[in-house]
C-alpha positions in Angstrom: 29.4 34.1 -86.5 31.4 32.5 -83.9 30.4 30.1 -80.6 30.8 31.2 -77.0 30.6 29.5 -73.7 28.0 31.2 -71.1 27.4 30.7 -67.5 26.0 27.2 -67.4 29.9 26.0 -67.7 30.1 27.6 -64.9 31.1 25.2 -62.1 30.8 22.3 -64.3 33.3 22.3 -66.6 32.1 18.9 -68.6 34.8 19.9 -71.8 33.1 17.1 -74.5 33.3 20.3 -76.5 37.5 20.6 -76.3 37.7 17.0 -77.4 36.1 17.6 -80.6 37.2 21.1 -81.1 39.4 21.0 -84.7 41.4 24.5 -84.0 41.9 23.9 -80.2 40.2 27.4 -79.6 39.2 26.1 -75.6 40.7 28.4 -72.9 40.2 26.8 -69.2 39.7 29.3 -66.0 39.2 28.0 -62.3 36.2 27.5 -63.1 34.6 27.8 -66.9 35.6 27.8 -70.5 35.9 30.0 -72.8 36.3 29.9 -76.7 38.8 32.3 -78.3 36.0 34.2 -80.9 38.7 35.6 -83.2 40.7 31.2 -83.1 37.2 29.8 -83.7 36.1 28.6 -87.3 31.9 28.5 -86.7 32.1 24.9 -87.6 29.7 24.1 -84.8 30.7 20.8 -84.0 31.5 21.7 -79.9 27.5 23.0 -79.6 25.7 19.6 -79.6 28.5 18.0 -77.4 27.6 20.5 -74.5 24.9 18.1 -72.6 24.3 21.3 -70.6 23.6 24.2 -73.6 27.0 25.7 -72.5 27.8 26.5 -75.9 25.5 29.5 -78.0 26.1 31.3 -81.3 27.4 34.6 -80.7 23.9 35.5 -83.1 21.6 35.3 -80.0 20.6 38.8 -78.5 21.9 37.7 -74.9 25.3 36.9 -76.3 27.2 40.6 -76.2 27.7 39.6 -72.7 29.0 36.5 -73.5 31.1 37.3 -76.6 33.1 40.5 -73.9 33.5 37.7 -71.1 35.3 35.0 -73.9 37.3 37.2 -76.1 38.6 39.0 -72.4 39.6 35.7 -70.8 40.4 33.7 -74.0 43.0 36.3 -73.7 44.5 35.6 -70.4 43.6 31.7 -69.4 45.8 29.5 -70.8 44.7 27.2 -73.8 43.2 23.7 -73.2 43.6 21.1 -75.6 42.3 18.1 -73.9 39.3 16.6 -72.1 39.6 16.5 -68.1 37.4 15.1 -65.6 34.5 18.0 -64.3 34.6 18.9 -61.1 33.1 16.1 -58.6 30.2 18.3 -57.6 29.7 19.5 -60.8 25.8 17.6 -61.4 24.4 20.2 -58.4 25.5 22.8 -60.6 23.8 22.1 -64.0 20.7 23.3 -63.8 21.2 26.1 -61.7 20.4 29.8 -62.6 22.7 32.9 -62.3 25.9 31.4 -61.6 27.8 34.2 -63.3 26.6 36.4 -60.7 27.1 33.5 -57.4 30.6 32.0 -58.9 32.3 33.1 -61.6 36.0 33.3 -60.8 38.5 35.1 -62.7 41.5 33.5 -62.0 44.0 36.2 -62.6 
């Protein structure tokens, strides 16, 4: 099993979960995370530091989706090792719906 970030990063980018991240497995886009599936160790320890349920186990049924979107840009963002500030706007975003669809930005 490994973790994966899904669209509710999307546009907020809080990154509690690269502070506390032991193998540094964080990649940052313009405007999401993503966790490198084949870097992370399942320890579990970034999950309850999402306060928005960013983070899932690659074990739900909705996750193929996920786990194709983190190992493709894990492989192309570059690595983040530290916390930054979210986006000023980023509390209007939180509990939106479908932001994969309205926002997701590939930053290539």
């Amino acid at each position: 099993m490994t973790y994966l970030v899904n669209d509710k990063c999307i546009k907020c980018k809080l990154m509690d979960c690269v502070e506390v991240c032991p193998v540094d497995c964080f990649y940052e886009g313009k405007n999401m995370l993503v966790i490198k599936p084949d870097e992370c160790i399942d320890c579990g320890v970034c999950e309850p530091e999402c306060p928005i349920g960013a983070i899932v186990p690659d074990s739900l049924e909705e996750s193929n989706k996920w786990l194709e979107l983190n190992t493709k840009y894990a492989e192309i963002w570059p690595n983040i090792t530290e916390k930054k500030e979210p986006p000023e706007d980023h509390k209007k975003y939180e509990n939106e719906e479908n932001k994969f669809e309205k926002y997701f930005k590939e930053n290539l």
